[in-house]
N, C-alpha and C positions, 0 to 999 in steps of 0.2 A: 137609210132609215134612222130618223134620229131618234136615240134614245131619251126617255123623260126623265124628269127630276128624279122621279123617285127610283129608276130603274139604277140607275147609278148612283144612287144612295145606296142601294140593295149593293151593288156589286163592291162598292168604296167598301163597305161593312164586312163583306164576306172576306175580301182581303187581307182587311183587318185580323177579322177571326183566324184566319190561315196563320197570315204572319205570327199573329201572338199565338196559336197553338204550336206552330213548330216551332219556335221561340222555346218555350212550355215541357216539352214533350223532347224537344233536346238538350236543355236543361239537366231535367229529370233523368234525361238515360245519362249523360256525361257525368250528373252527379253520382250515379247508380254504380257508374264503372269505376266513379273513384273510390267511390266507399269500398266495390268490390277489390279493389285493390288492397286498400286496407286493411281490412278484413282479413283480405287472405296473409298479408305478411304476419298478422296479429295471431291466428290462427299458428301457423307454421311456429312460431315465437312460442307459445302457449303449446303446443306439442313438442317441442324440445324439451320446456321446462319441464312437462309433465312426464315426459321420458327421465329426462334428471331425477324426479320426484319419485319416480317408479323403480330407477337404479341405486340409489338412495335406500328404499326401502326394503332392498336386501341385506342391508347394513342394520337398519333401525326398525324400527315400526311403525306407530303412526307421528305423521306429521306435519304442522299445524302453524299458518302463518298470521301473527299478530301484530296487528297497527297500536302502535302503541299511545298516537293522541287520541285513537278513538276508544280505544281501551276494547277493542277485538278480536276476537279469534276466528279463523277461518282454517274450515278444514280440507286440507291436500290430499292426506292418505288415513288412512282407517284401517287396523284390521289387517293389514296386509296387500288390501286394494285400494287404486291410485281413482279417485273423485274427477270427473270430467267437472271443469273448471266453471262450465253452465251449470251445477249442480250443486258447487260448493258452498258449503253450509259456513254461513254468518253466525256468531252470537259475542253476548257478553264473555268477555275475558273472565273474569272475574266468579262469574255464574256458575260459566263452566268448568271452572275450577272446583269452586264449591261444592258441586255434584260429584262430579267424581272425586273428591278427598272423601266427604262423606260415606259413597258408594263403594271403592273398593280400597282405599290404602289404609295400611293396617294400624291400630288405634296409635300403638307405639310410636309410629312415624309421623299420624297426622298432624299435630303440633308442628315441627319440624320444616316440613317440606308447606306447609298452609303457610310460614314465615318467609322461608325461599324465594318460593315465586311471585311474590310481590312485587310488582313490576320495577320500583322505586331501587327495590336488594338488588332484581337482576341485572339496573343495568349501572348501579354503584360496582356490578363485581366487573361487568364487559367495559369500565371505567381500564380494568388496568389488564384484560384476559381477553381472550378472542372469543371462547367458551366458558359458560358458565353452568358448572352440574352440580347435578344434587341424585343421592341414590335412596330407593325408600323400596319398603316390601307391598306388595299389596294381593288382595286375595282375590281370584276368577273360580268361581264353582267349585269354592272351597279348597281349591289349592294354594297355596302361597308361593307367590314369584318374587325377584328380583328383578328392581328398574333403575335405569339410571334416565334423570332428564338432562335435555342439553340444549342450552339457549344460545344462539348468535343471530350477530348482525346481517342481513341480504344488504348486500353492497357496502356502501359507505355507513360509518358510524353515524354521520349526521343525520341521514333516513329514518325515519320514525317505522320502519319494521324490525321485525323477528323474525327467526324460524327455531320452533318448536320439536323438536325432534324425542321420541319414546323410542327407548332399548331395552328389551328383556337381556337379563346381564346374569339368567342362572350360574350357565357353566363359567364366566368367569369368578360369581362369589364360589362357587363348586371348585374352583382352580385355587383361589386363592383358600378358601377352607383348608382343602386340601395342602396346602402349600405350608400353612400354621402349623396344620397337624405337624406335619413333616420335621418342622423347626423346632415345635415343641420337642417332639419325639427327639428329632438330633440333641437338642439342648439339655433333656432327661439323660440321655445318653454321657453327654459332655462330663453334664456335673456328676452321672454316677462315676465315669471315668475318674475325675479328680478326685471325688470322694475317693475312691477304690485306691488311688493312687495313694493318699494321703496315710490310708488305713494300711498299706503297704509299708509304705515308708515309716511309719509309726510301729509296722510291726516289725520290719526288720530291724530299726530303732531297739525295740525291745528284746526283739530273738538277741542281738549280737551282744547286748546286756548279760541276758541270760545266759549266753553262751559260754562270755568271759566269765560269769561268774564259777558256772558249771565246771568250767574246763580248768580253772586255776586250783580249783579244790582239791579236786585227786590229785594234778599234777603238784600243788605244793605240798600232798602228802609223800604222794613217790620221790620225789626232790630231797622234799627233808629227810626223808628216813636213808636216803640213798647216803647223806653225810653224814647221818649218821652210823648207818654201817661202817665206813671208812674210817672214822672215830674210833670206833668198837667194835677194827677187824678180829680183835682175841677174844672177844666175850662172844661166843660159839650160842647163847640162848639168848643174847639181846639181841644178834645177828636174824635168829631163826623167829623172831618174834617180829623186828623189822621187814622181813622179804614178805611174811605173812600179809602186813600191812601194805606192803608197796603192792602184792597181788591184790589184795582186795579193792585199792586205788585204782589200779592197771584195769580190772573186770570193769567199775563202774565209769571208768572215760572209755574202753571198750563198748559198753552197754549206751553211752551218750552218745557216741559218733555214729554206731551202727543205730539208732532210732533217728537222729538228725538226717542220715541218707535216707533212711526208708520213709521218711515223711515228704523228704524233697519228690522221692522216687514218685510217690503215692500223688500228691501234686503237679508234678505233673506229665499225671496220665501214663506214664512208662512201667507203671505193677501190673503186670497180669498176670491171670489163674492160671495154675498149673494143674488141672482137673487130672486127677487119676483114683482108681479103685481104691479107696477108704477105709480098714476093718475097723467096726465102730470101737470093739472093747476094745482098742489101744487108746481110745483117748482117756477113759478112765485109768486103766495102765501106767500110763504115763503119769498122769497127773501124782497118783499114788505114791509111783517110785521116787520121783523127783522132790516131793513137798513133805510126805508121810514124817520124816527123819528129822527134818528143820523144824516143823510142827510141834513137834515133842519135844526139842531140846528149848524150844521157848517156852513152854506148855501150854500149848494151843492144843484144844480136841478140836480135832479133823476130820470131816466124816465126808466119805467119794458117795454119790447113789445113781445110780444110772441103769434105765430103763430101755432097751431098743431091740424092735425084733428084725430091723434088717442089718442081717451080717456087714453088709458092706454098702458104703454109699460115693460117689464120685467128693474129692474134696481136693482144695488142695492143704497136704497135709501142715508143711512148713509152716504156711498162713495161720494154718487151726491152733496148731502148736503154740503160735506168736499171740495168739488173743488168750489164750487160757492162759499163759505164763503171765501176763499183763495180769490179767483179771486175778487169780490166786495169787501173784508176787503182791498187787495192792493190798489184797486180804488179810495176808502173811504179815505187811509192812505196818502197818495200821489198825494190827491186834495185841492188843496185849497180853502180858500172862494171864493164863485162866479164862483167857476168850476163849469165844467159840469161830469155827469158818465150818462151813456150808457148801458143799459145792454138788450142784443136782444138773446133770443129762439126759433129757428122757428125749424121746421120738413122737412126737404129733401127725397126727394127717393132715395135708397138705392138698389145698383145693384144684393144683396143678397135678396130671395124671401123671406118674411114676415118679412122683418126687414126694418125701417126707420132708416133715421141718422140726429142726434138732433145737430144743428147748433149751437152753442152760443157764441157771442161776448158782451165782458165785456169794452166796450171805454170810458176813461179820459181825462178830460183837463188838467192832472198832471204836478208833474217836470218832467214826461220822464226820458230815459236813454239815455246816449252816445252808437254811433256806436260801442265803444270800450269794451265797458258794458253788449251789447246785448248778446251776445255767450255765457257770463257768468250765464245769469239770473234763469239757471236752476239746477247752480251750487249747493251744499249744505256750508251753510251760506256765498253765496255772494252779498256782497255790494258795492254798486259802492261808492269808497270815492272820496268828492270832491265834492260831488252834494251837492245840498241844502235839500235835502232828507236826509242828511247821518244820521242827527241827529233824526230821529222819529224812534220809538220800532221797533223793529219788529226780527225773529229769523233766516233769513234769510235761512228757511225751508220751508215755507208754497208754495214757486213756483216747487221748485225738487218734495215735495210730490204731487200736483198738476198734474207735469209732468208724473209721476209714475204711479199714480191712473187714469190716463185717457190712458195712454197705455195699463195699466192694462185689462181697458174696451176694447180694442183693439181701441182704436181712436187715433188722434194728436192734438197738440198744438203747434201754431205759436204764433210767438209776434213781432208786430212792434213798435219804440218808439223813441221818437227824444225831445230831450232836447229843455224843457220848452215849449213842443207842446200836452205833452200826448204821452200815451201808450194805445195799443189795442191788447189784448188776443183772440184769434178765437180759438176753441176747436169743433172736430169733433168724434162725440162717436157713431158706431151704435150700434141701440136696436129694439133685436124682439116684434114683437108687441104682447100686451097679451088682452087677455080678460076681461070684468070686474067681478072683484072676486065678491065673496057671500059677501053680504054687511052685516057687523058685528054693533052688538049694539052700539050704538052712548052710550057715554060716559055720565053719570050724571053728570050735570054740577051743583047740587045743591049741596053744603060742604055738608060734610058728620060726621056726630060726631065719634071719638072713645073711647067718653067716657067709662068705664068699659070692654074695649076687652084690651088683656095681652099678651105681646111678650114676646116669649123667643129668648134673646142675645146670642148668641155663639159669645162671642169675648175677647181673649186674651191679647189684649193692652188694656193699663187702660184709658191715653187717648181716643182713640177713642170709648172706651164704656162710659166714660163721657159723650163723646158730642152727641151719641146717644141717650144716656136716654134723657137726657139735650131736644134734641129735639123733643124726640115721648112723652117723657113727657106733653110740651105745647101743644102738640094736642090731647091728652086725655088717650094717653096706659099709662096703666100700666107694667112696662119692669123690669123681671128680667133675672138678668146675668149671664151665664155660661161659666167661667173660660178658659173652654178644653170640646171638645167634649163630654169625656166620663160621664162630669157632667154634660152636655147637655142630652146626653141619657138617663140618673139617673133620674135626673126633670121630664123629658119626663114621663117615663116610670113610676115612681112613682103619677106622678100628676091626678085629676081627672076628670074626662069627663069634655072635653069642657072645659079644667081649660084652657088652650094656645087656641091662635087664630090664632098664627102664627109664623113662626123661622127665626129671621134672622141670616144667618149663614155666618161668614167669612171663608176663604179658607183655608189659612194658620193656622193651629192652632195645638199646642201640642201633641203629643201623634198619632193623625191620622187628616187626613186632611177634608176638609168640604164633599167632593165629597162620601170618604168611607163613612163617615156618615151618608149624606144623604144614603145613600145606603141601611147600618144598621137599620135607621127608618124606611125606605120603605117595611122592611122585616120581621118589626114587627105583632104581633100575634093579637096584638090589630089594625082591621082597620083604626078605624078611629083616633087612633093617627098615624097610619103608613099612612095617606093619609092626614096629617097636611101639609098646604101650606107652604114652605122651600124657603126665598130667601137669596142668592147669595149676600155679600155683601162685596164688598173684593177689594184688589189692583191691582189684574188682571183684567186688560183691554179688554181684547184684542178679537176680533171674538172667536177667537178660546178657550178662556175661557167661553166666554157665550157657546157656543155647547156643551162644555167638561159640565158645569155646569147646562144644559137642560138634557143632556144623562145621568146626574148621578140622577137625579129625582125629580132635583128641578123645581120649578115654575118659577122662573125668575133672572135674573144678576143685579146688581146695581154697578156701579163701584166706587170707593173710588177715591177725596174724594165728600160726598153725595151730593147729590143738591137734597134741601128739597121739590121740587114741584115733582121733577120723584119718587122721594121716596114715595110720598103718591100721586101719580098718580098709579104706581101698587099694593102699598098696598090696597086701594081703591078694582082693581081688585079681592082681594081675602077675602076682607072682607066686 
């Protein structure tokens, strides 16, 4: 059957159409599969980065990649959330800037950071830096934060991109605030150091001024008068007119050295209270007995008034002692004939429950001090020059220890004073009140012999074991002397019952010191020479030696140098 023209035109045609559909349509699909290929690498490519994007912004906040010939911003991260990259938002660089400087960075800073990012600044600075920042505050819901931005390059410098990176940077400005504070503080520190140092050095500058000065006085009076005596060993009432003089030099370098330790003491921190049961009338007592007689022979009226209804108050006595002698010695010193002194003790109520507070004012009709004087008076040796005062003794310590010792008690001291009207001291100390102690044996007031009782001397300087013997001698001991401890021990120990009546032992001494020793004899095998009465007789002063010299096992402290009535006021006690 033959086919006609047109039948095989039909079929020519439909061939055609085949061929060029599957042509078409494979095409189509091979191109489909290449794109799909690409795609997916591109895909895979663009989720790394967005993982990087995402890793990234646990470090920073948002951040923002800018084309820089097109002058663009496009955003990566937001917020804290990472932007599918079909979603990321295009805009003007520049715009967006604008907005947000406006919107949230604070007025302070907008100038500043509006100059910064200017695309021309950022990449004059990635010219010579990898990174380019800038830190500015800006305010979210009315709280004000710290940012730092940071601009580099993606890839190569030559690339017309950026990446824009935001970082809240509180806790570093919060570290580094902090970190100022810190160095200010140290640096305050520093300089108060130096200062402090300075003011040291300037005062011990002056103390040792003062000192020489102080100390050469009396000594060039005890000196001079001492050749002089030699001079004028046969003149029997120049002689007694000189020794007169050298004591009165001798009390007041006594009186300087003994205030010199106790301020050191008092400084530092080694004074403490020695609290015990107080009777109030001996402070008046005292005061009376001691001042009444000096008072009159200058003609000063004296008048004591004291007020208190509790018998007895905890105090420690010495201390009390040492501020009223201060306070009535200045009164004394800086009155003249036909002044008047003042001295009033009353008892207050005290807002602390069993404790009273003991009022005392000490007022003169003195030379007074200048307004310009007053601030100073509590200085250590100030004297006001100029006054008519300037020229009388005095160590220009006895007001600072005063001061000291009544703070100590936890009280105050004011002072009013106006030239050539008198001065007036008020002191405020309180004290719990105590009970009245177990009343101890009243004291024999009948002399007492010690003819045939025998000391043994523990004492190392030859001097002062002279002037020892020299004076237990006139009152009836017989005293011998041991060198050094250990021929203390020797004597002891070799001597016979009841041969010593008593040890006096200095502290300092050869080989071991008074305190081991007492210790040694208290440990001996013989009672009752290991329970021989042991005192203390020595150049340490101070509280804290008499305790240290009670715990070691002796009987009692005597300080150097002696004063013959306390010296046989406790030997009395043990014999």
């Amino acid at each position: 059957m033959s086919l006609s023209l047109t039948s095989v035109t039909i079929i020519i045609l439909v061939m055609i159409i085949l061929v060029l559909f599957h042509f078409v349509i494979g095409e189509t699909w091979l191109r489909k599969r290449i794109s799909d290929a690409v795609f997916s690498n591109q895909r895979k490519r663009l989720q790394e980065i967005d993982d990087l994007i995402f890793a990234l912004g646990n470090y920073v906040g948002d951040i923002f990649l800018i084309n820089v010939k097109k002058k663009l911003s496009t955003t990566l991260r937001l917020k804290g959330k990472t932007m599918s990259f079909k979603t990321n938002r295009t805009r003007s660089y520049q715009k967006a800037w604008d907005w947000y400087i406006a919107k949230y960075i604070k007025e302070e800073d907008r100038e500043r950071v509006a100059e910064f990012i200017k695309l021309d600044n950022v990449l004059k600075i990635l010219e010579d830096n990898t990174v380019a920042n800038c830190r500015y505050r800006a305010i979210f819901e009315g709280v004000e934060h710290n940012f730092q931005i940071s601009y580099s390059y993606i890839g190569e410098k030559d690339k017309p991109r950026l990446i824009l990176l935001f970082r809240n940077i509180n806790h570093i400005v919060e570290a580094e605030q902090k970190q100022i504070i810190e160095v200010t503080e140290l640096n305050k520190k520093l300089t108060e150091a130096i200062e402090s140092a300075q003011k040291a050095n300037t005062a011990k500058s002056a103390f040792l001024f003062n000192m020489s000065h102080d100390i050469r006085t009396p000594m060039n009076a005890i000196i001079g008068f001492a050749n002089l005596m030699q001079k004028n060993i046969d003149d029997k009432e120049k002689c007694i007119d000189y020794l007169d003089k050298i004591k009165k030099s001798s009390d007041y370098l006594l009186s300087l050295i003994n205030n010199v330790l106790s301020m050191a003491r008092i400084d530092s921190g080694k004074t403490v209270l020695d609290l015990q049961p107080y009777c109030t009338s001996i402070i008046s007592d005292e005061v009376v007995s001691v001042w009444t007689e000096l008072m009159q022979q200058k003609g000063i009226k004296f008048e004591v008034k004291t007020d208190f209804k509790q018998n007895y108050i905890y105090a420690d006595s010495m201390k009390l002692k040492e501020i009223f002698l201060n306070l009535v010695s200045n009164a004394y010193k800086y009155t003249p004939e036909g002044g008047n002194v003042l001295v009033s003790s009353i008892e207050e109520p005290s807002e602390r429950e069993g404790y009273v507070n003991m009022k005392t004012i000490v007022k003169d009709t003195g030379i007074g001090m200048s307004k310009e004087f007053l601030p100073q008076i509590f200085d250590e040796f100030a004297r006001e020059s100029g006054s008519s005062g300037n020229n009388i003794q005095g160590t220009g310590l006895g007001m600072p220890i005063v001061k000291k010792l009544v703070e100590l008690m936890g009280g105050t001291i004011t002072v009013e004073s106006e030239l050539g009207k008198g001065t007036t001291f008020e002191i405020n100390i309180p004290h719990k009140i105590a009970h009245e102690p177990k009343k101890m044996m009243e004291k024999q007031t009948a002399a007492k012999s010690f003819t045939g009782k025998r000391i043994l001397l523990a004492e190392d300087n030859d001097l002062n074991a002279e002037i020892a013997e020299e004076v237990l001698s006139e009152v009836g001991f017989e005293v011998e002397r041991a060198e050094d401890v250990i021929v203390c021990i020797d004597m002891l120990c070799k001597s016979a019952p009841h041969y010593y009546d008593l040890i006096l032992m200095d502290i300092q001494m050869p080989n071991l010191d008074g305190y081991s020793t007492t210790r040694k004899i208290r440990k001996l095998s013989d009672k009752e020479k290991a329970n021989i009465p042991i005192l203390a007789m020595t150049a340490n002063a101070f509280d804290e030696d008499r305790r240290n010299a009670l715990e070691a096992g002796m009987n009692g402290h005597l300080s150097k140098p002696i004063e013959l009535d306390k010296l046989m006021d406790m030997i009395s006690e043990f014999i």
